[in-house]
N, C-alpha and C positions, 0 to 999 in steps of 0.2 A: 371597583368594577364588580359587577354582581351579574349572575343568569338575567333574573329578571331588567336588569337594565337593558342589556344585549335586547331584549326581547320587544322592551319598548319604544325602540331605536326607530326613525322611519324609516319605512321601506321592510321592517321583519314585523313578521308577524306575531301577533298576540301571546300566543302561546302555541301548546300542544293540538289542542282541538279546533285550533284555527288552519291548520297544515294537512292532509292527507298521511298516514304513515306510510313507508316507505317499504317496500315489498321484502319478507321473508328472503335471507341470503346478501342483499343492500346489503354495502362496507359500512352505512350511515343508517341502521336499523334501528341500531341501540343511541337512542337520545337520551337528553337529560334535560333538566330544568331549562323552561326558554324551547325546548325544540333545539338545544343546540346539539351538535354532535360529541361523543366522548372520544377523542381522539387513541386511546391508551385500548379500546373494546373493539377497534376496523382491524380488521385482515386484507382492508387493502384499504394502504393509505392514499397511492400513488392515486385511483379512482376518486376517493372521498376529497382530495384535494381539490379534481377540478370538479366536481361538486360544488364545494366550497368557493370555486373561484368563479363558476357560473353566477351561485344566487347572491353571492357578498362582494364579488370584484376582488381585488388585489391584497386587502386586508382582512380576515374573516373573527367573527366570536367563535369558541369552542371551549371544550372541557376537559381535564386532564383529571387522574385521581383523585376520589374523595368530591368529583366534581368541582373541582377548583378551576375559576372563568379565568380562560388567557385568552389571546390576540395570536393568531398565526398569521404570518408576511408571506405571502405569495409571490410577490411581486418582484421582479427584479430590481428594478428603481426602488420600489418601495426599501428590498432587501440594501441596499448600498444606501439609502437614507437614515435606516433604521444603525445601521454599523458606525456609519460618520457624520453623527450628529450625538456627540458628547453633551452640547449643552441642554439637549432634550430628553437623552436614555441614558440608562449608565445599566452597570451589570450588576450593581449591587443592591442586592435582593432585601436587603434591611430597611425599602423602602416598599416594598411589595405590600397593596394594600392587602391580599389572602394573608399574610406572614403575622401582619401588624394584629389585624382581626382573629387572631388566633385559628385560624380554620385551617391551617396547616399542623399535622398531626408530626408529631417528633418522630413516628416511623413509617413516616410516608414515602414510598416506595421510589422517590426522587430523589429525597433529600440529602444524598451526597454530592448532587448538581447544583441543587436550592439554595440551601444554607449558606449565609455567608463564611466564605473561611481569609484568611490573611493570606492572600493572595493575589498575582495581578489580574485573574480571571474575574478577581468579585470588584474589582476598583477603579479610581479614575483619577488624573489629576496627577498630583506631584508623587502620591503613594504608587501608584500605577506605573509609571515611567522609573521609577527605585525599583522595583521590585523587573519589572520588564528589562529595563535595563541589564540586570542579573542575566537574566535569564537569555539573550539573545548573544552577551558576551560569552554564556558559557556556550551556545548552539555556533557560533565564529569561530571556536577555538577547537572545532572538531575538524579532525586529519579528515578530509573527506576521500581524499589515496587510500589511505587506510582501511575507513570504514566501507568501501566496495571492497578491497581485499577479506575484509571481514566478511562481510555478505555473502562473498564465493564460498568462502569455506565454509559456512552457516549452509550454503544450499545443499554445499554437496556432504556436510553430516546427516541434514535434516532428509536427504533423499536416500543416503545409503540404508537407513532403515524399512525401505520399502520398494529399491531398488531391485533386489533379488526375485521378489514376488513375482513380478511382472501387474499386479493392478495397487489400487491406491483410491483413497478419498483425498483428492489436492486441496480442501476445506480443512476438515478434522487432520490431518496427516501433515498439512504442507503450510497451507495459508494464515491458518490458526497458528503456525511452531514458531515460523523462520522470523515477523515481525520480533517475537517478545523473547526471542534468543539474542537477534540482534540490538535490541534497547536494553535487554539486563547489561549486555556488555557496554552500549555506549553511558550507562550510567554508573557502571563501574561494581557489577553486583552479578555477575557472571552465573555464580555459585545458585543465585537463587531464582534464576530457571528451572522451572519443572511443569506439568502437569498442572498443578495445583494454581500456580501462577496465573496460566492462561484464560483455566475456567474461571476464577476470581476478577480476573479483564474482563472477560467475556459478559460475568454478573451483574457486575456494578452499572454494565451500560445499557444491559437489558431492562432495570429496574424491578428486579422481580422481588418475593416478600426476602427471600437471603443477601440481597443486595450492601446491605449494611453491615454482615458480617462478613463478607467479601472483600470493603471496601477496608475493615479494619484489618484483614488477613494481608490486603498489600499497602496500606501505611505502615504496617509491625515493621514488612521487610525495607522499606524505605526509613521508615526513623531507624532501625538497627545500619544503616547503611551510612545516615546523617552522622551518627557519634562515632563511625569508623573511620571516617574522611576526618574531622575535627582530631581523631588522634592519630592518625594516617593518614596526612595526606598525598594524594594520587593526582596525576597529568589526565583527568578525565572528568566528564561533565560535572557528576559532584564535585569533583576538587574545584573545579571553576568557580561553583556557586558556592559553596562554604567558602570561600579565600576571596572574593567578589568586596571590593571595598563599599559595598553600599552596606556592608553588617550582617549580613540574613540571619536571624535565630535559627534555633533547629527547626524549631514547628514551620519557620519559613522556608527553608529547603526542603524541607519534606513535603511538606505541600506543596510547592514546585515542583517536585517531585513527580509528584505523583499526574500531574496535569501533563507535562509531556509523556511519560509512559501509558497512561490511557490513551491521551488524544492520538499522538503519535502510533501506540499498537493498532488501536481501534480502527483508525483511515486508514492503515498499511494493510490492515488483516482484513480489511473487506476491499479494499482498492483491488488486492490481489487475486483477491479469489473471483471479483467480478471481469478483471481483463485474462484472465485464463478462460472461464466461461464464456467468454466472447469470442475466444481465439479458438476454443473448441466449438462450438457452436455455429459459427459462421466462418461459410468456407474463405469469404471475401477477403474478410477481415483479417483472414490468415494467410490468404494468399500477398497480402497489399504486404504484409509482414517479409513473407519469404521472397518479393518480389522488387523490393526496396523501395516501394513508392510510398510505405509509412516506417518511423522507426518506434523502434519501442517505449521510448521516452512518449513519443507523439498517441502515441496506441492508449499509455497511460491517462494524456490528458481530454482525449477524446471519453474514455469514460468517467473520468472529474465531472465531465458536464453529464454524462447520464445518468453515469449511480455513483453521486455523492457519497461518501462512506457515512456521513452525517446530514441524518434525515433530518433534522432538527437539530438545532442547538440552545441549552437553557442560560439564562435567559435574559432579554433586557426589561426594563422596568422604567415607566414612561416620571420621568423630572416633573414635569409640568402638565397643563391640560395640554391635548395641541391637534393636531389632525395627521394623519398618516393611510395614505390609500383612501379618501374620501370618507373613514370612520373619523369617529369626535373619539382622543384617547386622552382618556383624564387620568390625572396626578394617581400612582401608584399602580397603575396598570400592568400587566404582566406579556411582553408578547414575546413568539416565537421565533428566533431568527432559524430561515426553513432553507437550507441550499436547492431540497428536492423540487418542491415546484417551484422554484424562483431558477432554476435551471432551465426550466420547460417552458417558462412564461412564454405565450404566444405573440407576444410583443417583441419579442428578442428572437424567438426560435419559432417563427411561422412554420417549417417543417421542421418537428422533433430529428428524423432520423439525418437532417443536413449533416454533412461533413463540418467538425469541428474544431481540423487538427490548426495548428499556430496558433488558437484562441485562447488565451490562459483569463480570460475575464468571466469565468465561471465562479461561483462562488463556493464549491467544496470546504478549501480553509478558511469561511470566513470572510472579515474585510477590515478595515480601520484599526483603529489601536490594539484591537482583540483578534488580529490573524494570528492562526496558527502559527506557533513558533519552531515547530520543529518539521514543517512540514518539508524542506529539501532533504532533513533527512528520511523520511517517509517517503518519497520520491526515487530515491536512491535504494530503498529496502524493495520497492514495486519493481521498479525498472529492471534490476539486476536480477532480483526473486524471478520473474518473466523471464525473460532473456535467457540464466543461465539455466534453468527447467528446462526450456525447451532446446536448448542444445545437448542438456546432459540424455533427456528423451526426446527424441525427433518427431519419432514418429507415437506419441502418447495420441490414446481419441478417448472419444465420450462411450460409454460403457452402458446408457441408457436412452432416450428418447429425450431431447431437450424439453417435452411436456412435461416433464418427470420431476424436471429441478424442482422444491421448493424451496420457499423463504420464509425465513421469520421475522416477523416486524415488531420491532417497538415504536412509541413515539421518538427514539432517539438515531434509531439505525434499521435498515431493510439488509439482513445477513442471509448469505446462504447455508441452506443445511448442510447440503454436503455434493461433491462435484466425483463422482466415481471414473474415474477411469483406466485405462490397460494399456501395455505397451511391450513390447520385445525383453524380457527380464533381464538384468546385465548387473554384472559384478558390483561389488562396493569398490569406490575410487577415491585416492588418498586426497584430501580435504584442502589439499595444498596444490591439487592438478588444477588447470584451467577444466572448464566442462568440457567432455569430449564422449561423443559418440560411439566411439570405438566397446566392444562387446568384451573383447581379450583382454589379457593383462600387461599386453606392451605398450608401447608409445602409442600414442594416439597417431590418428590420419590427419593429414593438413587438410581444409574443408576448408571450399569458396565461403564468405562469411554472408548465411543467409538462414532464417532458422529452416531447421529441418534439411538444410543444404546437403550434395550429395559428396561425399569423397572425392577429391582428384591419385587418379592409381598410379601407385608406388610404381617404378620400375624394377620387370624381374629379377630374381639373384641369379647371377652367374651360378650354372649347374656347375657341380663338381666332378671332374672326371680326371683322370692316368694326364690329360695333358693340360690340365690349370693351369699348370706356371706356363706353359706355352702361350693359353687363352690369355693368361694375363699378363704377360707381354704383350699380346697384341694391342690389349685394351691400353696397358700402358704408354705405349708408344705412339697410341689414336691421342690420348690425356695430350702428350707432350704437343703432340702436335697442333692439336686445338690451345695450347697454353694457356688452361684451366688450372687455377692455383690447385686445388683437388689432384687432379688426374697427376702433377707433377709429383708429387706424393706415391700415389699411387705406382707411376714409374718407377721411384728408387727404391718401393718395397718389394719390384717387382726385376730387380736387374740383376741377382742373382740366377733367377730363372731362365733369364734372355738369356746367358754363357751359358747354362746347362743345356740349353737346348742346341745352341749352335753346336755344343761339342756331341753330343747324339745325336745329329744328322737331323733331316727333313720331319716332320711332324706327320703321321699317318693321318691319311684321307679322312677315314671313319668319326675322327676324335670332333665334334662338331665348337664352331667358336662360337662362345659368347659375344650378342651384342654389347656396344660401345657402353661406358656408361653414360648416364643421365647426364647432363652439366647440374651443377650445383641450382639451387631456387633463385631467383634473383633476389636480392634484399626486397627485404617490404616497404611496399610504398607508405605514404604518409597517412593512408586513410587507413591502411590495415595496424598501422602503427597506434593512431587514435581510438579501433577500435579496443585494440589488446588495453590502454589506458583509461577507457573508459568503465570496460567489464573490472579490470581491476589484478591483472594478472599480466 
């Protein structure tokens, strides 16, 4: 596939000077060979897409780095043909006629996506299902009890650092941390959390010129982690995949490796930062939250179908000649599988801003042999990430103009800059608490379970005064009466006092009684029960 083929196509025009050019500021200004678009040059791709789906329909030509012609899938249908149809695409890029033709440069700001590597992402066939196999055996064998217990206490480290302040970037500070704290641990590399870590995630998917050195900063700690499991082994995802009878070499775990920890950080670290942006942003949205007519799971998959974590996904690469979207795509073709507008396709989503929740037939993770494999756990790092934030702050709000947001886009991912916001400042809270609202250092309040929900109030303490033991006889002997397992306790620590009173005569007027006490809480029903085992606490 070449520009100039694209260009020759019926239906497109000639060339450059056969097209009008497109107004100064246009997402689709900067062309290349053919008049096509350079996808890797738009600041907005979301616009240049239905562009592209106006003048080319559901499958379009365009250009990526170094102007390299690909295929972008618009389409929904198109997008679930393009995924489940093996005998036509495969992922392995060693058939790529750019790759073949040498026009791909060895530091092409992709090519940790491109290049084929020994893995199930670049293969198909018997290798594929070996290697796959591994890898969903080791995603089975995760305590998923566990790993929400883990979660809680990741929120509530990763918030006590900015907890006190009272403001925060829930992006750079929150959304960015809590994904890749929580995947060092489920892949058993805890230690090499840091800073350093995040931005190097962050690189690699950006495609920028550092990319490659990024991408060898977190294989290092992935192979050093590969030869620690083969001489240590551990009850944790690598241990699963090293010990995995299908054999993995090292290079092969480690590159396993390394595709769940990107893919997995990458869709958790923007999943999250876009459904908090949401929930600040739109009062609805938040109110449906604290009003129980959406839950948070469902809040999550409502924006799967908006904002994709993965604008694109590289790549498939056409088997045969064949047709796809009403294009002729010949042998060695290179095309896009695109969640973002095959989300929107107006064939499926006549109105974009429809209600979406039950619909899990978006295509975020993917589809066919090459869905995301670790995406429940990504699911579980959003849901919980959500949920216990906004219990640990209730009342957190947006700290700017929602005009304010911006975003940065690659062809691979549309991320937020940064999400500022402010809230009532409140102590650090031990990492092993359930999230709680409460400001002080005691027990927390029992709280209807809704976010931002309000306290239900304590009953007051019995004042102390010259005739307590008096008061509490009375209280005691209200207990007995009621025969409250409580209260009868309450009695016999209190039946000393009852004889000391009767032998000191009548109780003076003045000394005022304390109300009865509260009856104990009722047991929790089954739904508050579900909730506590869900959060993970």
């Amino acid at each position: 596939m070449t520009p100039e083929s694209h260009s020759q196509k019926p239906g497109l025009p000639a060339g450059d000077d056969a097209r009008p050019g497109p107004p100064p500021g246009c997402p689709a200004h900067g062309l290349g060979p053919g008049g096509l678009a350079r996808l890797h040059e738009s600041d907005d791709l979301k616009r240049l897409y239905e562009q592209l789906r106006e003048e080319h329909g559901p499958v379009a030509p365009v250009l990526i780095h170094d102007d390299l012609p690909l295929w972008v899938v618009l389409g929904h249908a198109e997008s679930q043909q393009l995924v489940r149809s093996p005998a036509q695409f495969t992922k392995d890029s060693r058939i790529w006629s750019a790759l073949r033709d040498g026009l791909v440069k060895p530091d092409h700001p992709l090519m940790p996506h491109i290049a084929w590597q020994p893995m199930c992402a670049h293969t198909e066939g018997e290798q594929q299902r070996r290697w796959r196999g591994a890898i969903d055996t080791a995603v089975s064998a995760t305590d998923f009890r566990s790993l929400r217990r883990y979660v809680n206490r990741s929120v509530q480290r990763v918030v006590n650092r900015f907890c006190e302040v009272g403001e925060a970037d829930l992006v750079s500070e929150y959304a960015e941390h809590l994904p890749m704290a929580v995947m060092c641990h489920v892949l058993g590399m805890p230690d090499e959390y840091d800073d350093r870590m995040v931005q190097a995630a962050r690189d690699m998917i950006r495609g920028t010129e550092t990319a490659i050195a990024s991408n060898a900063h977190v294989m290092a700690a992935l192979n050093r982690l590969t030869v620690r499991r083969r001489r240590e082994p551990q009850d944790d995802f690598t241990g699963h995949l090293v010990e995995h009878p299908a054999g993995l070499s090292d290079e092969e775990v480690s590159q396993h490796l390394r595709v769940v920890l990107i893919a997995a950080y990458e869709a958790t670290a923007n999943l999250l930062a876009n459904v908090l942006r949401q929930v600040l942003i739109d009062p609805r949205f938040r109110s449906q939250l604290n009003g129980g007519q959406m839950t948070v799971p469902q809040a999550v998959e409502q924006l799967l179908w908006d904002e994709p974590p993965f604008s694109t996904i590289f790549a498939y690469y056409a088997k045969q000649d064949t047709e796809l979207g009403g294009q002729r795509i010949r042998k060695g073709d290179g095309l896009l599988f695109a969640p973002a507008p095959a989300n929107v396709d107006p064939r499926v989503r006549p109105d974009p801003t429809a209600d979406m929740q039950g619909n899990r037939s978006h295509l975020a993770f993917g589809g066919g042999t090459h869905e995301c494999p670790g995406q429940d756990i990504g699911r579980v790092i959003a849901e919980i990430g959500v949920d216990a934030l906004l219990m640990r702050l209730p009342d957190v709000e947006l700290s700017c103009d929602e005009e304010e947001l911006a975003f940065t886009e690659s062809i691979a991912s549309r991320h937020l800059v940064s999400l500022p916001v402010h809230f009532t400042p409140r102590p650090q809270q031990e990492i092993t608490q359930a999230p709680s609202h409460e400001a002080g250092a005691g027990a927390p309040a029992a709280y209807d379970w809704q976010i931002g929900g309000v306290p239900r109030q304590a009953p007051a303490p019995a004042p102390a005064s010259v005739g307590a033991s008096a008061g509490g006889a009375d209280a005691g002997v209200t207990g007995v009466d009621a025969g409250g397992p409580g209260a009868a306790s309450d009695a016999g620590g209190t039946g000393g006092g009852v004889g000391g009173a009767s032998a000191a005569g009548a109780v003076p007027a003045a000394v005022p009684v304390p109300p009865p006490l509260a009856p104990p809480e009722p047991p929790k029903g089954a739904w508050q029960r579900f909730l506590r085992w869900w959060r993970g606490y």
